[in-house]
C-alpha positions in Angstrom: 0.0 0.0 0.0 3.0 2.6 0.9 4.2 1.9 -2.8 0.7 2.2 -4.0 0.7 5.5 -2.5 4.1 6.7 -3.0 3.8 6.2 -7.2 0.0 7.5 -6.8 1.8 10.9 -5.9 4.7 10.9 -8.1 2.3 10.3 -10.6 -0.2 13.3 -9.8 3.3 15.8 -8.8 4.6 15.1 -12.6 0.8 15.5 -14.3 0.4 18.6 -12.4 4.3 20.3 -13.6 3.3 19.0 -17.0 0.0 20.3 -17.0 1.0 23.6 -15.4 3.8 24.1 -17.4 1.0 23.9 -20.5 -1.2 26.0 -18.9 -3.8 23.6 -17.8 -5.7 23.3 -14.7 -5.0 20.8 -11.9 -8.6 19.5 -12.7 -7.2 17.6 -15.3 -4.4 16.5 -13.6 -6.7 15.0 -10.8 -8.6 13.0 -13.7 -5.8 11.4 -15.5 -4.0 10.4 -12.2 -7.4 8.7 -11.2 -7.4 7.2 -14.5 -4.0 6.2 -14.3 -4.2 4.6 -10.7 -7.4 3.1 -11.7 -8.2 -0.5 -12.2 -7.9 -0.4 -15.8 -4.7 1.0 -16.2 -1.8 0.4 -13.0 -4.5 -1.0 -10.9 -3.1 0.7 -8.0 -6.1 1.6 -6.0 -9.5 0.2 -6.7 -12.6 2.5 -6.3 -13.6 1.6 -2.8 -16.5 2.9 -0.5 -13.5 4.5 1.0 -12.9 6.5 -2.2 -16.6 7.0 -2.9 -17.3 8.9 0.4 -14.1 11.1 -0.1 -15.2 12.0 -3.6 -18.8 12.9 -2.0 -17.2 15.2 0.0 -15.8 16.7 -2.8 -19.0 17.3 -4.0 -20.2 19.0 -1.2 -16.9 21.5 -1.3 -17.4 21.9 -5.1 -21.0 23.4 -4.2 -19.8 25.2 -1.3 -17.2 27.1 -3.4 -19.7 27.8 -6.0 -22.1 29.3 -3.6 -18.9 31.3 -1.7 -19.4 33.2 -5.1 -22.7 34.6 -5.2 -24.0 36.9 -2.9 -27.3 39.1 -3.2 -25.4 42.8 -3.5 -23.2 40.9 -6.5 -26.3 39.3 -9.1 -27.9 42.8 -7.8 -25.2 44.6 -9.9 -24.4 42.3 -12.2 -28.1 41.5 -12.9 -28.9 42.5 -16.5 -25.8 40.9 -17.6 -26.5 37.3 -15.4 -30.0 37.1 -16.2 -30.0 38.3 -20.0 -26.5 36.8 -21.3 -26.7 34.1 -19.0 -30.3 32.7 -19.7 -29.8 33.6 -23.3 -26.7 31.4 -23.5 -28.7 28.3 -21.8 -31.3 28.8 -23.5 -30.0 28.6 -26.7 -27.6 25.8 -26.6 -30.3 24.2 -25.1 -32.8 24.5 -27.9 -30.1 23.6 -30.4 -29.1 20.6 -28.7 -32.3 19.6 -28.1 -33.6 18.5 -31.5 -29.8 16.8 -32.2 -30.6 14.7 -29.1 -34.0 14.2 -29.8 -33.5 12.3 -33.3 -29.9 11.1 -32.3 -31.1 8.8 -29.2 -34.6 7.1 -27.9 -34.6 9.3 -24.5 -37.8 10.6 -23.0 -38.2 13.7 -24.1 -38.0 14.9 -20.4 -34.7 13.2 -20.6 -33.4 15.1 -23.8 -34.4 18.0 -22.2 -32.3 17.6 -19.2 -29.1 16.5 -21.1 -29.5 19.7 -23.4 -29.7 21.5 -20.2 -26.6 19.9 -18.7 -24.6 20.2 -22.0 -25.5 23.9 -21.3 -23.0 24.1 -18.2 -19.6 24.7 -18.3 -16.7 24.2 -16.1 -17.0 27.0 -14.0 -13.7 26.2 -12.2 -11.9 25.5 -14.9 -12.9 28.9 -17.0 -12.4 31.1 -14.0 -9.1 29.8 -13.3 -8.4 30.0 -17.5 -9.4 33.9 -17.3 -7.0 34.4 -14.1 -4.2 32.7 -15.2 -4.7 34.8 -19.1 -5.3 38.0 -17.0 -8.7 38.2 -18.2 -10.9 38.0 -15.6 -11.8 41.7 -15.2 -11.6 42.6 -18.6 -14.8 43.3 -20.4 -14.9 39.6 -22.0 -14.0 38.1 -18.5 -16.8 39.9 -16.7 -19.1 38.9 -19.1 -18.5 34.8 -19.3 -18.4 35.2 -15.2 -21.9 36.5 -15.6 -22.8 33.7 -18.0 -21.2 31.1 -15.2 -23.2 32.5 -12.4 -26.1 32.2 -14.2 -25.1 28.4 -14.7 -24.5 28.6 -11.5 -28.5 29.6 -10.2 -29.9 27.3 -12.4 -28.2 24.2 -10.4 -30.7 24.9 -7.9 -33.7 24.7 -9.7 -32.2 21.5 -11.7 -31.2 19.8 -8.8 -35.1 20.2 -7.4 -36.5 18.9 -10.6 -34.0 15.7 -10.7 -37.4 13.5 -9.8 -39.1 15.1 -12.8 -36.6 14.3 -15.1 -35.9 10.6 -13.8 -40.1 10.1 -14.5 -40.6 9.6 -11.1 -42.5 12.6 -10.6 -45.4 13.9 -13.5 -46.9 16.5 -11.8 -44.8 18.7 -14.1 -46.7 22.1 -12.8 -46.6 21.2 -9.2 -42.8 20.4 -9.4 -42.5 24.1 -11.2 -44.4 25.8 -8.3 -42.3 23.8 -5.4 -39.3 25.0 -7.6 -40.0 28.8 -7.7 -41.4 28.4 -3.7 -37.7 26.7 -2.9 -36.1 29.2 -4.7 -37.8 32.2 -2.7 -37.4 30.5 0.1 -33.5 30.3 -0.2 -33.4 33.8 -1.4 -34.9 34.7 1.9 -33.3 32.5 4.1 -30.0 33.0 2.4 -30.6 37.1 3.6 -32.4 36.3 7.1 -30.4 33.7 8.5 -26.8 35.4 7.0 -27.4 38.3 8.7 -29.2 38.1 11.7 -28.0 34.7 12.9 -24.6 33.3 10.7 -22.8 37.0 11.1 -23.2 37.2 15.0 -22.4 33.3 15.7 -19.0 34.0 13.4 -18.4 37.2 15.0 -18.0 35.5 18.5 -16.0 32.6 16.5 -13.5 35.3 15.5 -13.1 37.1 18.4 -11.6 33.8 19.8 -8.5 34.7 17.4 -8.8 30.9 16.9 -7.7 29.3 13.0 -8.7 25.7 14.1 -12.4 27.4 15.7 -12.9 29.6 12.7 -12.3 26.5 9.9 -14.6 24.0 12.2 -16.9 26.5 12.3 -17.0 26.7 8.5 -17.3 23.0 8.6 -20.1 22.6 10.7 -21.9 25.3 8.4 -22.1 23.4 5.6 -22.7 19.7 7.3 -25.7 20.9 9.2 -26.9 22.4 5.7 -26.5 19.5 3.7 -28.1 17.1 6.5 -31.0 19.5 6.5 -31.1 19.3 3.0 -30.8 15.6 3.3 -33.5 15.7 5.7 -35.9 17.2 3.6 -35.1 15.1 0.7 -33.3 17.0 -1.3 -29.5 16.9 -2.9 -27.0 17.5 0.1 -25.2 18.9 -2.4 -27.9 22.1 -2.6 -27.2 22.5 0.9 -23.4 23.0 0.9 -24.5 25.3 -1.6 -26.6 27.2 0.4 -24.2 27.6 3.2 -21.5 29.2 0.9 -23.8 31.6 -0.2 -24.5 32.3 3.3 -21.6 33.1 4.2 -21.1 35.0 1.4 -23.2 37.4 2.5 -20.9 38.1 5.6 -17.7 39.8 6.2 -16.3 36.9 6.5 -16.2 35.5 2.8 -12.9 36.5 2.1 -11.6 34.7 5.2 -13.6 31.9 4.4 -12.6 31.4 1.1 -8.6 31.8 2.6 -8.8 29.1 5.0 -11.2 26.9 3.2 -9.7 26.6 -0.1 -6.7 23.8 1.0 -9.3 21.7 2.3 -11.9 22.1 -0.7 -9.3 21.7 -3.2 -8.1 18.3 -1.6 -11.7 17.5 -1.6 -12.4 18.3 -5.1 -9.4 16.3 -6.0 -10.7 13.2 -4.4 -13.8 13.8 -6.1 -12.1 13.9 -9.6 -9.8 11.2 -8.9 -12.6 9.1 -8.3 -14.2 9.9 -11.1 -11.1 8.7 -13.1 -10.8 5.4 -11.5 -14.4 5.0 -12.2 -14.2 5.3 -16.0 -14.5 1.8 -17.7 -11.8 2.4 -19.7 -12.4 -1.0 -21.8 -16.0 -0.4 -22.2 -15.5 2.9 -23.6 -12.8 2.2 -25.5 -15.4 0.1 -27.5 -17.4 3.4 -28.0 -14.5 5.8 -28.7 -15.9 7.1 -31.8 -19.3 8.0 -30.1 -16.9 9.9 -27.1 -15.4 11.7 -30.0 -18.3 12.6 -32.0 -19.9 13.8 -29.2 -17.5 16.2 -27.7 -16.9 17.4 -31.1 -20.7 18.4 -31.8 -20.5 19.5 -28.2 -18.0 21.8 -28.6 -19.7 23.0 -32.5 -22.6 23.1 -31.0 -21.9 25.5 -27.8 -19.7 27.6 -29.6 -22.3 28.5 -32.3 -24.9 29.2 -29.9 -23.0 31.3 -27.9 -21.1 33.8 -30.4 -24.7 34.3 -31.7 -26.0 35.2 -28.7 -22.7 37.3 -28.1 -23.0 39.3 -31.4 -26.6 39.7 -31.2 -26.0 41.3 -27.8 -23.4 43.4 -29.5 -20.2 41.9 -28.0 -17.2 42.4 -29.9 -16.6 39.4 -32.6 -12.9 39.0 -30.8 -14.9 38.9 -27.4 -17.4 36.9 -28.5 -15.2 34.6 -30.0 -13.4 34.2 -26.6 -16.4 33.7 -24.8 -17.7 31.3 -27.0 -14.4 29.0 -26.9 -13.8 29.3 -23.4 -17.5 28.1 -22.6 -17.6 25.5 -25.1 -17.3 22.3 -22.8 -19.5 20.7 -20.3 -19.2 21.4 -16.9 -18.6 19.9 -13.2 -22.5 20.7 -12.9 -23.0 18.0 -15.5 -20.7 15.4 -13.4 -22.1 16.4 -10.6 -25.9 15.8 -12.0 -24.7 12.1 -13.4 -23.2 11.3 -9.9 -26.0 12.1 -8.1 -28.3 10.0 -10.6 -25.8 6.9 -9.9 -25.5 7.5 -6.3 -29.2 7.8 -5.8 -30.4 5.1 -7.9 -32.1 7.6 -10.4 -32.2 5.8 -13.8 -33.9 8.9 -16.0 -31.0 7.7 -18.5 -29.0 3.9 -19.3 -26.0 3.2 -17.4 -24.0 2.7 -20.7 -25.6 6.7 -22.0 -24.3 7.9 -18.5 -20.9 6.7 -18.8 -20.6 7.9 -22.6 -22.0 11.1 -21.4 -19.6 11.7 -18.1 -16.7 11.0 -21.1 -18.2 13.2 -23.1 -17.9 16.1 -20.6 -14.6 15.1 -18.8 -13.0 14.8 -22.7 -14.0 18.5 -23.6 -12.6 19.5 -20.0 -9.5 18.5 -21.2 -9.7 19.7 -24.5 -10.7 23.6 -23.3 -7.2 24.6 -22.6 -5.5 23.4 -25.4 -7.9 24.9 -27.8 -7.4 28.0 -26.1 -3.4 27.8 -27.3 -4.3 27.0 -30.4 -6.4 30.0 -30.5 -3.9 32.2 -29.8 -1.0 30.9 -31.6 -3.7 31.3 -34.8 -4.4 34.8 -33.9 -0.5 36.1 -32.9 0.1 34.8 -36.5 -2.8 36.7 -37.7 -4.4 33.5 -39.1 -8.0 34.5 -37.7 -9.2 37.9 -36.7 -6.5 39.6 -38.6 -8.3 42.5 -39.1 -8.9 42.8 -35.3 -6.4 44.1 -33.1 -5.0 42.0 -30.1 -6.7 43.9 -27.0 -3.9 44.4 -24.3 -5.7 46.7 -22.2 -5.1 46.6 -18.2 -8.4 45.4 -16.6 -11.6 47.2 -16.9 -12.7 46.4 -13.6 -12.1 49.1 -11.1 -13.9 48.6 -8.2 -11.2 46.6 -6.4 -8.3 48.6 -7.5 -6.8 50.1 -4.1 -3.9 52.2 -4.6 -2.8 51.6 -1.1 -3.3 48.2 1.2 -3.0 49.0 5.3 -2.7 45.7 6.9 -4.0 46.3 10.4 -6.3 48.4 11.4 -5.1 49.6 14.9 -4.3 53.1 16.0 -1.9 53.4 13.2 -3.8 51.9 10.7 -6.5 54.1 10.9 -5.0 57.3 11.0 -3.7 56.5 7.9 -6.5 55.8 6.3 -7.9 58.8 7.4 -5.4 60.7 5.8 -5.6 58.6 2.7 -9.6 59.3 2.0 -8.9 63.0 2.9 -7.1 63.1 -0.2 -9.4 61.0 -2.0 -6.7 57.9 -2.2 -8.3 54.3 -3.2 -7.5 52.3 -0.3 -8.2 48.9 2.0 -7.4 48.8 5.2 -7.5 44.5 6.6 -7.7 43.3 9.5 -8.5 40.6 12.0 -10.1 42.0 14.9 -13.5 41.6 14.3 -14.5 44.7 16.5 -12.5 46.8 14.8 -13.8 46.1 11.6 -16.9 46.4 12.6 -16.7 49.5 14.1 -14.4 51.5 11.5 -17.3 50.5 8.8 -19.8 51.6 10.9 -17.3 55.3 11.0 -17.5 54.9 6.8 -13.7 53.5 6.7 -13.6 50.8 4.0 -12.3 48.0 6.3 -12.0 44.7 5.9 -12.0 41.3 7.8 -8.9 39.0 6.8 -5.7 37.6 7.9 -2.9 40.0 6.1 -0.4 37.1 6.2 -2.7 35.1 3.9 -1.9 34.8 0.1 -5.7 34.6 -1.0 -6.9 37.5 1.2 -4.1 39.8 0.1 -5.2 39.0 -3.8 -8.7 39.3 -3.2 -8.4 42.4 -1.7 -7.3 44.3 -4.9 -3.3 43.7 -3.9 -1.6 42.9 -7.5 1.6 43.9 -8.6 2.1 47.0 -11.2 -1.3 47.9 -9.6 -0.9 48.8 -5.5 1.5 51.8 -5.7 1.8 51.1 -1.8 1.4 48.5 0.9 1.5 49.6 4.8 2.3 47.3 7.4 0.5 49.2 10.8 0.5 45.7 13.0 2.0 45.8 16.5 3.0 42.4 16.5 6.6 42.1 14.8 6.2 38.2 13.8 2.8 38.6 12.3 4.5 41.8 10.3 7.7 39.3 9.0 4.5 37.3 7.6 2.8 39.7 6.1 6.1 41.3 4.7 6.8 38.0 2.9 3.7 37.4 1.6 3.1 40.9 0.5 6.9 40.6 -2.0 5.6 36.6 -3.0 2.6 38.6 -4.4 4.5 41.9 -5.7 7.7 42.2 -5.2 8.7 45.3 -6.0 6.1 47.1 -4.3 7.0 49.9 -1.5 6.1 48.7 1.7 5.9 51.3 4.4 6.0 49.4 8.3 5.3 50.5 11.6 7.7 49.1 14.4 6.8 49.8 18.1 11.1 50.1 18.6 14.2 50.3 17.2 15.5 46.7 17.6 11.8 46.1 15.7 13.2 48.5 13.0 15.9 47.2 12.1 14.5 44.0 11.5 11.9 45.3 9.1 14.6 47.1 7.8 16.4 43.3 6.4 12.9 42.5 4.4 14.0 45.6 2.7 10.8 47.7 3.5 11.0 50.9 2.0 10.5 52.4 5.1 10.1 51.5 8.9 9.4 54.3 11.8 9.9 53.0 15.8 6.6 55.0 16.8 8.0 55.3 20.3 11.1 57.1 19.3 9.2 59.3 16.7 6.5 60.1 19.5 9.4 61.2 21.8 11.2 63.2 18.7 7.5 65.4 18.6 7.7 65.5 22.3 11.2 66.9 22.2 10.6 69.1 19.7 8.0 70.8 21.6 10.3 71.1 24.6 13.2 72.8 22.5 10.8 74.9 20.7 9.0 76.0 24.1 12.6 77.2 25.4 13.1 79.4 22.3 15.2 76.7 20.4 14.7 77.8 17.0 13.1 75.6 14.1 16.2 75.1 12.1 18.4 73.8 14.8 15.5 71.8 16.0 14.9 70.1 12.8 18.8 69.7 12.3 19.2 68.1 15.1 16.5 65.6 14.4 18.2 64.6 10.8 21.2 64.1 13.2 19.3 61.5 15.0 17.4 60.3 12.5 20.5 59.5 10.5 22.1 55.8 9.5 18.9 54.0 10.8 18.7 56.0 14.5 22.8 55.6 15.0 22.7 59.2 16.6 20.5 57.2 19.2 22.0 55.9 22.4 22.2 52.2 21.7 21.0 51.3 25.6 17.8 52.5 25.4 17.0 51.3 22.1 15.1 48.6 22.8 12.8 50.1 25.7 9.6 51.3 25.1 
């Protein structure tokens, strides 16, 4: 078994250089090593109960992180695009698939129907992480296949309701429409009662208990008592991780949550996919190869037709709508996710051979999405296609997450900064992770922040990105928790200036090795005011004051008296 284990890794550590090297997401990577490691192939693991209940957990962190995305204030915004794009785009690739299903296979036409829909998904984690990695995400094109995945998004709700209905075991087509709508309104609601008046104060005493381990098993606990309430009411558990990421996306907390959740999601996403490999039957599909291709070919025709239409009739750009298009044009983890939960649940609204064609179908174009993409651009840089389009290298158009200057903590220091900052009409974010003191400074009008600054994905969320922040300020009183934010701050942009706080002069110089633009001992500069005040009361004049401070202030304090450095 330690063997097993040990080439099980080497195996997933090469896929994933390979893959990253080609630009390809560690979804991928997680499928081929399960189909590697699978029976049919090294037969090093075979799919077990034990595997099985790791990869449902992976489901229920795959909905949690889709849910972590939405909030009400967001599709408020964002609603004309969501709901007109978005359902336009579904719509349409569902109506065109439709007909190609219906005279292709002998489905129910309730079943045709629910295919069409779930070839209308795409990978939503796989196209968000696409547009980051390109750069893209806040450009026009990105914002507008984000609204197009959120509305995928919404719809899983309603599909995953109406799972019965499709399966035949429910005909009451109307009655299932109006429970639909009702459960819908109901989450809306419950997503804005309970998040506010319950969820924020239970986390709010969570994280003034400074705890990590409290604060992630509180996260936990969230979405297990959703999903069994989900479970309990005979619905998908996976709906009710959903539901408790979009409840705590409407907290303060999101961007926290997302930070400390993500290690632990993406492990359990990984099971879930590397189940899915070993699951494949590689020999039985291998018999139906030319189907598998077929299909992800008209797939991919299909979905790329339906959506530049859509894109150009909405007057998109033809280079924009030819992005969107291609990025969206594979199935999605909604789609393996629906197939799953018909297997696991005994739901036979399709054959078990149809199902198996159709999760290869969707994990192929998966796969494919990326490389496509290259291809796209090599052909464009060689002005093969769109050659009468120029290549669009325009900075994001996204600017409401732009801070020119990130304060990590949000103390004494902290705020008087930003107070000085919005006086002068200076785009700022100000993070920290006292709960109180975030709560109170918004309440003042300050835009603060709840986060851990010494966290990658907080820092990124928060606007900080390199030729972007002109400024980062370290105000925290605690010198180990600045050395972590310090670091993390050059991992994300290196070469911007970081301006520090240190309480003395032994904390100084120490900030002073992480090569911090600047780092001011408060105590000594309070007592430099002090003294100025003294000299100037007994008729000292200005000049010779302020010389004598550059005297001091000289070669890092040297003109200081090096035993009372250290004293406060």
């Amino acid at each position: 078994m330690t063997t097993a284990i040990l080439i099980f890794f080497a195996i997933l550590f090469v896929l994933m250089c390979m893959l990253r090297v080609a630009r390809i997401g560690a979804l991928v990577a997680f499928l081929v090593a399960g189909i590697i490691s699978g029976p049919y192939v090294l037969n090093l693991f075979q799919l077990s109960d034990t595997w099985t209940f790791l990869g449902d957990l992976g489901i229920l962190f795959l909905w949690f992180s889709l849910g972590l995305e939405i909030n009400m204030r967001r599709l408020w915004d964002m609603r004309r695009t969501i709901f007109g794009f978005g359902a336009a785009q579904v719509l349409m690739v569902a109506v065109m698939m439709f007909p190609i299903l219906a005279g292709l296979t002998s489905w129910s036409m309730l079943g045709c129907i629910m295919v069409a829909l779930l070839f209308a998904m795409s990978s939503t984690s796989e196209d968000i992480q696409l547009l980051t990695d390109r750069n893209q995400l806040n450009t026009n094109m990105g914002r507008q296949t984000f609204s197009i995945l959120l509305f995928q998004d919404l719809l899983s709700i309603p599909l995953l309701a109406m799972l019965p209905v499709f399966a035949g075991k429910s005909f009451n087509l109307g009655a299932t429409a109006i429970d639909v709508l009702v459960l819908s309104v109901a989450l809306i609601v419950g997503v804005v009662v309970v998040g506010r008046f319950i969820l924020n104060p239970l986390m709010r005493l969570v994280a003034r208990l400074k705890s990590r381990e409290a604060f992630v098993l509180a996260i936990m606990l969230n979405i297990i008592i959703w999903a069994a309430v989900m479970d309990f009411i005979g619905l998908p558990v996976g709906l009710g991780a959903f539901l408790a990421g979009m409840l705590l996306s409407e907290t303060i907390y999101r961007h926290q949550v997302d930070a400390e959740i993500s290690p632990y999601a993406m492990l359990f996403m990984a099971f879930f996919f590397i189940s899915l490999g070993m699951g494949l039957n590689l020999p039985f599909l291998g018999q139906y190869w030319y189907i598998i291709l077929a299909g992800v070919a008209g797939l991919a025709i299909v979905k790329f037709i339906a959506i530049f239409i859509v894109a150009r009739v909405r007057h998109v750009s033809t280079p924009d709508a030819t992005m969107i298009a291609l990025i969206l044009a594979q199935g999605g983890e909604f789609g393996l996710l629906m197939l799953q939960t018909m297997k696991s649940s005994g739901i036979d609204a399709l054959p078990q051979t149809h199902q198996e064609i159709l999760t290869a179908i969707i994990i192929v174009s998966i796969m494919l999405t990326p490389i496509l993409l290259a291809v796209f651009d090599w052909l464009r840089r060689h002005g093969i296609i769109l050659s009468r389009y120029p290549i669009n290298t325009d900075e994001p158009v996204d600017k409401s997450n732009r801070p020119v200057v990130v304060i990590c903590g949000f103390g004494r220091v902290g705020q008087i900064i930003a107070q000085m900052l919005a006086a002068k009409n200076i785009p700022y974010v100000a993070i920290d992770l006292d709960v109180n003191a975030v709560m109170i400074g918004r309440e003042h009008g300050y835009n603060v922040v709840y986060g851990n600054t010494s966290n990658d994905t907080v820092l990124r969320d928060f606007g900080l990105a390199p030729r972007r922040t002109r400024a980062v300020v370290v105000a925290l009183d605690n010198i180990a928790t600045a050395r972590r934010t310090i670091h993390t701050v050059r991992n994300i942009a290196p070469r911007v200036k970081i301006f520090a706080r240190a309480r003395n002069l032994a904390d100084t110089h120490e900030l002073l090795k992480l090569n911090v633009t600047e780092a001011l001992p408060e105590t000594i500069e309070s007592s430099f005011m002090l003294g100025s005040g003294v000299l100037s009361h007994l008729g000292v004049p200005d000049s010779k004051i302020a010389a004598l401070l550059d005297t001091m202030r000289a070669d890092n304090y040297s003109g200081i008296d090096g035993t009372i450095a250290d004293r406060n």
